[in-house]
N, C-alpha and C positions, 0 to 999 in steps of 0.2 A: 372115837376122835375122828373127826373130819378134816381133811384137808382140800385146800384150795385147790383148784385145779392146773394142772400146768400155765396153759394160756394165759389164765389172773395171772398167775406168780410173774410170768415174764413180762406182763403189761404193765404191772405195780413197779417190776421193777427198772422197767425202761421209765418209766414217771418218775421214778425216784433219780435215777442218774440223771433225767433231763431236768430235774427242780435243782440238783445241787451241782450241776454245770450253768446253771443259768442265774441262780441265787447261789453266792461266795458264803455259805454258810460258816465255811470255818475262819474268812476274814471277819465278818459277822463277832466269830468266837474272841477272836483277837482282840477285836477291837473293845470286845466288852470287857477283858479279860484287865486290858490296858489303861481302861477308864474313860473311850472315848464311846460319849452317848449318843449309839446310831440306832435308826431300826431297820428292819431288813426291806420293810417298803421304801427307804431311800436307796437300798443296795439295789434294787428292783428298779426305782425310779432311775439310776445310774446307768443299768443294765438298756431301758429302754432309748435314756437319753444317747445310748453308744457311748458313754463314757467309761473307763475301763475303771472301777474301784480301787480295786488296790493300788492307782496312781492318786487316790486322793485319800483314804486312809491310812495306808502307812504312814504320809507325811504327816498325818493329823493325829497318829500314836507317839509319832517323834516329836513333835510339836506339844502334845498334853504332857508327855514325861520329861519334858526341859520347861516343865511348867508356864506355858501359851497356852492360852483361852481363844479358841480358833474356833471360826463357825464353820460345821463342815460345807453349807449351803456357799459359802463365802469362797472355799476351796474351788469347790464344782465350779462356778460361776468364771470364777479364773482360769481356771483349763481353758472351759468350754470357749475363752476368748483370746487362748493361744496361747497363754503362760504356760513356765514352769513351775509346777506348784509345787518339786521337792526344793531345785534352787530357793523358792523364793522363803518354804519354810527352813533353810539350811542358813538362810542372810538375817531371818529374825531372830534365830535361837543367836547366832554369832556376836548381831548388834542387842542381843541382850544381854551375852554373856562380857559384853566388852564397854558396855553404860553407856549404849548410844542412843538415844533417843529416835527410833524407827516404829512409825505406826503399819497397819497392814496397809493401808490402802495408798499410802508412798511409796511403798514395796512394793505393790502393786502394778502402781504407774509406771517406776522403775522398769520393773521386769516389762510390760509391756510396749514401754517406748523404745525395745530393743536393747537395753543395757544388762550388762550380767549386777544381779543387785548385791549378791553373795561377792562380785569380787570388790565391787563398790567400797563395802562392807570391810572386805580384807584392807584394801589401799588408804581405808580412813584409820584401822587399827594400825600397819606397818604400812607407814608411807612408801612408795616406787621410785625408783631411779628413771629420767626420761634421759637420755642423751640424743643431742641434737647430731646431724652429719656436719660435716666440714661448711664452714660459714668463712665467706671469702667476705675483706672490708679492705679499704683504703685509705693510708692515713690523709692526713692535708700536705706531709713533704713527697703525696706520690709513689710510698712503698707500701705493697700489698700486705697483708697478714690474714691468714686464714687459724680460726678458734674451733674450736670445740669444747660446748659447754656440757654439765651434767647438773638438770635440775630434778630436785626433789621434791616431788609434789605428796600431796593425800588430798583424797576423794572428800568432797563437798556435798554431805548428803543432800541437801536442800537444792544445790543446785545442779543435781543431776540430770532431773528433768527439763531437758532445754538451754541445757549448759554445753558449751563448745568443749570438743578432747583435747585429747594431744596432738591432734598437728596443728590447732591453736595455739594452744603451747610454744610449741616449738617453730610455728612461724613469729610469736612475738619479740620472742628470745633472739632469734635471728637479726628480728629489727630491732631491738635493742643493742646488738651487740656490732653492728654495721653501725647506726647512728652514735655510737659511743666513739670505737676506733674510729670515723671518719670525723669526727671533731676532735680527736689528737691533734698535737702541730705535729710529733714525728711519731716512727714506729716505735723507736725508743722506747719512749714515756708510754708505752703499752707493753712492751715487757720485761719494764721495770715495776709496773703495777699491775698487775692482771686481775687482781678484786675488784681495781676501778670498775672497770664492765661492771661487773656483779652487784656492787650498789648501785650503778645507774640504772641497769637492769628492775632491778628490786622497785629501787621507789619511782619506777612508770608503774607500779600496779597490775603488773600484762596478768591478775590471775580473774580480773574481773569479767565479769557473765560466762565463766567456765565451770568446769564441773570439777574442777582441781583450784588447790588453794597450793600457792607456792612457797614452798620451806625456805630453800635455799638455792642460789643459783651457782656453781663452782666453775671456774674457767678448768677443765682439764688440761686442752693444750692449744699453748699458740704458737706459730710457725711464720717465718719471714719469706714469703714470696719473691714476686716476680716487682721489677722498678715500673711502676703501671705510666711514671708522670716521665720518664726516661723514655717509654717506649710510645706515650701520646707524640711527646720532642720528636720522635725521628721518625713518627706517623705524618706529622704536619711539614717537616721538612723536604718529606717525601714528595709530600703531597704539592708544594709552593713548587719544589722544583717540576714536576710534571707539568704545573700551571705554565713556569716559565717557557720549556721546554715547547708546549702547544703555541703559546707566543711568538715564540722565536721560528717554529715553523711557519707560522702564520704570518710573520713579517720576510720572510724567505719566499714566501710564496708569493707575497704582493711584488716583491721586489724582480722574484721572476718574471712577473706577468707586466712589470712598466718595463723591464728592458726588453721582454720580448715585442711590447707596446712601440719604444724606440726604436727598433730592428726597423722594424715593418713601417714606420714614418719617414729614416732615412732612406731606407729601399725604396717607397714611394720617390721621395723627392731624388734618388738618382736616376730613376726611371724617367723623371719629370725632365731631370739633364740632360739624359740620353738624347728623349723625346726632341728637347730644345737645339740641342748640337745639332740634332739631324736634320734640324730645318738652316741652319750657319747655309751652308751652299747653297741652298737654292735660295735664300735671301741675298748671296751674293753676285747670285747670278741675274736676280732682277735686278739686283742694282745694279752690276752693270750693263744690266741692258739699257735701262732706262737713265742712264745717267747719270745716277744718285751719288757712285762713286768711280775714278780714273781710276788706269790703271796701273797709275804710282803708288799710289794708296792702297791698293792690291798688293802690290809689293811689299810696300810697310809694313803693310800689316801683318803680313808671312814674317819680315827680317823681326818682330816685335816679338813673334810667336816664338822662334827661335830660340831669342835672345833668352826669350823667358825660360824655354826647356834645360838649356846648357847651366842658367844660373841652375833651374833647380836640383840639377843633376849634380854641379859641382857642390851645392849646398848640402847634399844627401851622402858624397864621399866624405865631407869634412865630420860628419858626426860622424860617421861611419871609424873612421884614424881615431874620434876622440875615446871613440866605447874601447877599442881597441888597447890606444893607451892607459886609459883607466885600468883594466882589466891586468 
């Protein structure tokens, strides 16, 4: 009996470890084992392509034993352009198990326009709760109210692709619930009816071009603010007075500037008097030189001057007794 020689033995058997590290033969096994019909020059073609197999056979044993007819070419082809190919086969088994009408290549689309299709999937079986944050509105008598809603939606497989989320949602709901309360006449009549919102809500349709269809919309709570038309009043009053207020300085100010105007007109024209009295003597002195006037008339006109100083003097003590006696 002959035996091989060392060197064969460990060359055969470095070739054998390296054929069955490179070809998954006991995925291979599996998969056969499973019912899913592969041959190992696809395991190989997978191997070349860098695509790791067992990310695309397993899903494709799970997917044959929940009874899906899956192409594995179809799987690969997914991966390789970014999908998950166990999510996407975990949303087909789900929407079959649940009678939904989901083909692969919607699923497809799904998972690669970013969307999880498996929860898609979930939220059209058991629809989700969305709750909005605090939504400030104003009635028409000027008293604030702030709501908070909780809408129940489920996922719109069809319009998953290209359908707005939830902060669509929940901006509509917002504008629904602002243009409702703000056509109140009071806050009252808002929470005494708080489903109002919720129908008027309802029939604007806000679930249209969204990837959710809206169940219900429920007011959970509404709350009574601040007096918003109360506090515009003593904004604007504010406001008139300040106007006034620059007014009135403004008419202060002109009124400074004419009497400071008047000061400086009288002071001129007493200057002008000054000026004029100081010329009195020497016009009297040409005249009499020249004759113009005697010097009786001279006199006169001194006893004139006189007369006049004494009245005004005794005219200035008599109001002087009257402030007196008044007082």
């Amino acid at each position: 009996m002959r035996f091989l020689p060392i060197g064969s033995v460990f060359i055969v058997v470095v070739l054998v470890i390296l054929f069955l590290s490179f070809v998954p033969v006991g995925l291979w096994i599996t998969a056969f084992f499973s019912g899913v019909k592969i041959k190992i020059s696809s395991l190989i073609g997978m191997r070349l392509r860098r695509v790791k197999p067992s990310r695309i056979v397993r899903p494709a044993i799970k997917a044959t034993k929940a009874g899906l007819d899956l192409d594995i070419s179809e799987l690969e082809a997914h991966y390789l352009a970014g999908g998950n190919v166990n999510t996407l086969v975990d949303a087909l088994i789900a929407a079959q198990r649940a009678n939904i009408p989901l083909q692969f290549e919607r699923a497809a689309a799904i998972d690669l326009a970013g969307r999880d299709v498996l929860e898609a999937v979930q939220v059209s079986v058991n629809p989700k709760v969305i709750e909005t944050p605090n939504i400030s509105a104003v009635a028409q008598d000027g008293i604030e109210v702030i709501a908070k809603a909780k809408v129940t939606v489920r996922a719109n497989i069809d319009r998953l692709v290209g359908g707005a989320g939830e902060q669509t949602i929940i901006a509509r709901v917002g504008e629904g619930i602002v243009t409702t309360v703000g056509s109140s006449m009071t806050y009252k009549s808002v929470l005494e009816n708080p489903d109002s919102i919720s129908k008027v809500v309802l029939d604007k349709g806000l679930d249209s071009g969204t990837a959710y269809e809206i169940l219900s919309i429920d007011i959970a709570d509404v709350d009574v603010a601040r007096n918003i038309g109360a506090r515009l009043q003593t904004d604007q009053a504010e406001a008139d007075k300040r106007i006034s207020e620059a007014k009135a300085s403004e008419r202060r100010a002109m009124a400074l500037a004419r009497e400071q105007e008047m000061r400086a007109e009288v002071e001129s024209m007493r200057a002008k008097v000054v000026e004029a009295e100081s010329q009195i003597p020497i016009a009297m002195a040409e005249a009499l030189r020249s004759g113009n006037i005697g010097v009786m008339d001279y006199y006169k006109l001194k006893n004139l001057n006189s007369d006049t100083d004494m009245r005004t003097k005794i005219a200035k003590a008599s109001d002087n007794n009257k402030k007196k006696d008044n007082k």
